[in-house]
C-alpha positions in Angstrom: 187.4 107.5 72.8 184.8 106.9 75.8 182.5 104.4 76.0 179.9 106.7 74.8 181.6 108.1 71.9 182.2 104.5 70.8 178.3 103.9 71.3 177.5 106.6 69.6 179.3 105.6 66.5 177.5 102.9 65.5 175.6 103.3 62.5 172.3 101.2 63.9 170.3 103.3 66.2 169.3 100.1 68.2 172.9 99.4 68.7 173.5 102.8 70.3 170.7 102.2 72.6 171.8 98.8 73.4 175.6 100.0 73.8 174.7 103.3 75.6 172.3 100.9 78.5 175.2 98.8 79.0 177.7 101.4 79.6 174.4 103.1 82.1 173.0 99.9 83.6 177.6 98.9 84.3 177.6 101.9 86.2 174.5 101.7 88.4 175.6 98.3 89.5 178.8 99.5 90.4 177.4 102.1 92.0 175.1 100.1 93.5 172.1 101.9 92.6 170.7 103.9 89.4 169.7 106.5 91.8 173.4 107.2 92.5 173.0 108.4 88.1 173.1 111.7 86.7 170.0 113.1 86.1 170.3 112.2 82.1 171.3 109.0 82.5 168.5 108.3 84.8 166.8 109.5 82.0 167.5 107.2 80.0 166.9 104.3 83.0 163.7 105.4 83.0 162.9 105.2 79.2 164.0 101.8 79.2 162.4 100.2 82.0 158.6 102.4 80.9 159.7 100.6 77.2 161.1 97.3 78.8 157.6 96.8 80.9 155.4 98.0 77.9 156.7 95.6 75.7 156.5 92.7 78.1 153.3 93.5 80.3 151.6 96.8 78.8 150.3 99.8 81.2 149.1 97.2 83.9 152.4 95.2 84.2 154.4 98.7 84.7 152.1 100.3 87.2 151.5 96.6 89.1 155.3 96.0 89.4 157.8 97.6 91.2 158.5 99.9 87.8 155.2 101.6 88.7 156.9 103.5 91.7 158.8 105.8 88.9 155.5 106.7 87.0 156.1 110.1 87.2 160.1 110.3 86.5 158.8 108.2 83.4 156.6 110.9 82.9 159.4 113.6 83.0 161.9 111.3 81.1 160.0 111.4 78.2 159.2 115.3 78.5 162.7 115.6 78.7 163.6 114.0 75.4 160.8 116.1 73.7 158.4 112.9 72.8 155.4 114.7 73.6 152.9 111.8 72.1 154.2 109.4 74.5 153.8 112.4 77.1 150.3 112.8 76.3 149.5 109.1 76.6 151.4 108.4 80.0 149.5 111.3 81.4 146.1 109.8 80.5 147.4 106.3 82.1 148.2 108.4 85.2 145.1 110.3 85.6 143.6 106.3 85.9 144.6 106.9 89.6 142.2 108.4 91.9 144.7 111.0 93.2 148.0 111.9 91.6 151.2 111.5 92.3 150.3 107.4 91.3 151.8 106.1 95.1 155.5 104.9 95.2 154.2 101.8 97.4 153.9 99.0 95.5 150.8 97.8 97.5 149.2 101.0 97.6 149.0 101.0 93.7 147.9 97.3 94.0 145.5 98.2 96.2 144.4 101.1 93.6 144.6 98.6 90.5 142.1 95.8 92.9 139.5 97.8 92.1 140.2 98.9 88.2 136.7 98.7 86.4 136.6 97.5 82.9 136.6 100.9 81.4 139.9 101.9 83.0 141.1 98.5 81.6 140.0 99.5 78.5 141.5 102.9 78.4 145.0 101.1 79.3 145.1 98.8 76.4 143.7 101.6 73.7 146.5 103.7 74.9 148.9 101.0 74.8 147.4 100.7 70.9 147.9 103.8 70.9 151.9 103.4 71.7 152.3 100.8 69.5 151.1 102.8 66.6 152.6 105.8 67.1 154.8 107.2 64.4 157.2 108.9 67.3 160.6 108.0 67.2 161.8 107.1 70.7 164.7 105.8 69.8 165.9 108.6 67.8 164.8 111.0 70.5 166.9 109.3 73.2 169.8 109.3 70.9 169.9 112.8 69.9 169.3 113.6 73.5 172.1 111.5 74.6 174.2 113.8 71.7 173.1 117.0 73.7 173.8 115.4 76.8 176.9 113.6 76.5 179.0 114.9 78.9 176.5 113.6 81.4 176.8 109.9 79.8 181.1 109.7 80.7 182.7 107.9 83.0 
């Protein structure tokens, strides 16, 4: 049985998740980068650091810190598991930015974020409400496209 198989298995879907980031974040540090992923397991990367930096700094935090360079992968990441809610709010976040794609350099987008008015502020926590409240299930999303994906999870 693979590591992914065993992850899989568990009957809490927040123990899958937690097993199947191990097994992906083991083998980006081996590999010395998560870049070096497939592309489904950088799928999953990118799901967990958009929900990592959400849950600890909101919309701000993940487009001030380095996590704001992957705005659009996060973008496609969540297109990819079919969560089209979260979709629709991470494209309004994006469209924030005076030109699109949101830049990859970190001072560029700080630069960008200086000059936020209060109104994009405000958009950026009502769609962060918005997040919270949503009845999507990420978590059962990732999994079942883990499931359709596994092959691309082994190693």
């Amino acid at each position: 049985m693979t590591e992914i198989d065993f992850s899989l298995n568990q009957t809490k879907d927040t123990d899958i998740i937690e097993l199947v980031g191990t097994v992906i974040w083991n083998k980006a540090d081996k590999n010395k980068s998560f870049q070096n992923l497939t592309e489904s397991e950088k799928t999953f990367v990118f799901i967990d650091i958009f929900e990592s930096e959400i849950n600890n700094e909101g919309l701000y935090g993940f487009f001030f810190n380095t996590s704001g360079e992957f705005s659009h992968e996060v973008l496609k990441a969540f297109t990819a598991i079919n969560a089209n809610e979260t979709v629709n709010v991470i494209d309004k976040a994006l469209r924030i930015f005076p030109e699109l794609p949101v830049p990859k350099d970190i001072i560029s987008r700080r630069q960008f974020m200086e000059k936020l008015q209060i109104k994009d502020l405000e958009l950026w926590s009502n769609l962060e409400l918005d997040l919270v409240n949503s009845k999507e299930d990420i978590v059962g999303l990732t999994i079942d496209y883990i499931k359709l994906h596994k092959t691309d999870f082994e190693y």
